[in-house]
C-alpha positions in Angstrom: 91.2 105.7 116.5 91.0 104.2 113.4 91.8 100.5 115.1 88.9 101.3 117.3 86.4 101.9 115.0 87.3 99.0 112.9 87.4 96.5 116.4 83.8 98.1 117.2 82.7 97.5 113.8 82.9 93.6 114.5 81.3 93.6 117.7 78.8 95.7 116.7 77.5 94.1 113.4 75.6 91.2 115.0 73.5 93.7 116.5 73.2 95.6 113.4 75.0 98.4 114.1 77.0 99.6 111.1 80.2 102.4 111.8 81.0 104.3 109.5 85.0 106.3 109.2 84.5 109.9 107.5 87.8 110.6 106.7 88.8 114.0 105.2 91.5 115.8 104.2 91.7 119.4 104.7 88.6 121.0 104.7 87.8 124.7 103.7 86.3 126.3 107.2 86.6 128.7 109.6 89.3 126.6 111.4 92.4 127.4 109.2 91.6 131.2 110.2 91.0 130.5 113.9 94.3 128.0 114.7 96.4 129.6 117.0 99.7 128.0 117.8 101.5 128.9 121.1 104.9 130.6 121.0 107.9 128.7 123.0 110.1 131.6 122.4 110.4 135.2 121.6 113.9 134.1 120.6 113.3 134.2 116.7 116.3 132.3 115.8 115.0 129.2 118.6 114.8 126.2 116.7 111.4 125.5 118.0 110.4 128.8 116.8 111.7 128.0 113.4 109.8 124.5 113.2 106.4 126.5 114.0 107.3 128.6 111.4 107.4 125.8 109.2 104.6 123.8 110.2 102.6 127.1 110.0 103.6 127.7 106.3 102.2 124.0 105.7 98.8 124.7 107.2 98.7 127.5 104.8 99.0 125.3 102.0 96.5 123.1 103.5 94.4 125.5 103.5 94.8 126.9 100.3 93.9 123.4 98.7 91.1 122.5 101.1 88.4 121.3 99.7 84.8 122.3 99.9 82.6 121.5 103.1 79.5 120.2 100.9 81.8 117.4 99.6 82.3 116.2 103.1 78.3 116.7 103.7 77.8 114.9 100.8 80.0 111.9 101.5 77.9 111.7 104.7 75.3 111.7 103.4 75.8 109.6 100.7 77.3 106.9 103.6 74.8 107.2 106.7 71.6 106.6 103.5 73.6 103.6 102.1 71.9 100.2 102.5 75.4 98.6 102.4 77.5 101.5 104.2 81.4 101.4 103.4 83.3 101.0 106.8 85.4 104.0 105.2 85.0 106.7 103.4 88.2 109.1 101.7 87.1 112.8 101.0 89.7 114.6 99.0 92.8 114.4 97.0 94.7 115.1 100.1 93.7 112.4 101.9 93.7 109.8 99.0 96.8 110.0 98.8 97.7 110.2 102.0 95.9 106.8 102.8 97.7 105.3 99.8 101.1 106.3 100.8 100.4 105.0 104.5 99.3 101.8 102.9 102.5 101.8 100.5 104.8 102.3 103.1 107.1 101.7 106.2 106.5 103.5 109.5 109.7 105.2 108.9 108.7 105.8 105.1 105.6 107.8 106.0 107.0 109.6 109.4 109.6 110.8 106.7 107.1 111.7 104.2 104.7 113.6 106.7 107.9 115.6 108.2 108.9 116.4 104.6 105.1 117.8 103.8 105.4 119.9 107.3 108.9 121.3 106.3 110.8 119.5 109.5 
């Protein structure tokens, strides 16, 4: 998506249509209660069912470092009462550095990096 909105973005400007990427990391919400992930197995010792495992135990670190929902407000805020709006805008630790690694590093790099934060 994030092609998209920066293609729009050029089109759109001469008409004075500014877009605007809110970009968030994990936020603190009723969502990390609510997730459900379907089971491929009631074989526990699947390999599928071990990779959910995993990718579950991730979310709950997510989740444990997710930051406030009135940060992200804010940043929206802040962005869509800007004269000069950023095209995009980085809420939370977790996504900083996420965004810095992607722009620091292969395809490979980062796919390595994201299964290595997901336990896989």
């Amino acid at each position: 998506m994030e092609g998209l909105s920066e293609s729009i973005q050029y089109e759109l400007e001469p008409f004075g249509i500014k877009i605007i990427l809110i970009e968030p990391g994990a936020v603190g919400s009723n969502f990390w209660r609510n997730i459900k992930i379907a089971k491929s197995s009631s074989n526990t010792n699947s390999p599928y069912t071990q990779l959910e495992n995993k990718i579950l135990k991730a979310f709950k670190e997510m989740e444990q470092n997710a930051i406030n929902p009135s940060e992200v407000a804010k940043t929206i805020l802040d962005a869509v009462t800007s004269d000069n709006p950023q095209l995009r805008y980085i809420v939370g630790d977790d996504a900083a550095k996420i965004m810095e690694a992607r722009k620091n590093m292969s395809d490979g790099e980062f796919g390595n990096l994201i299964k290595k934060q997901f336990g896989i």
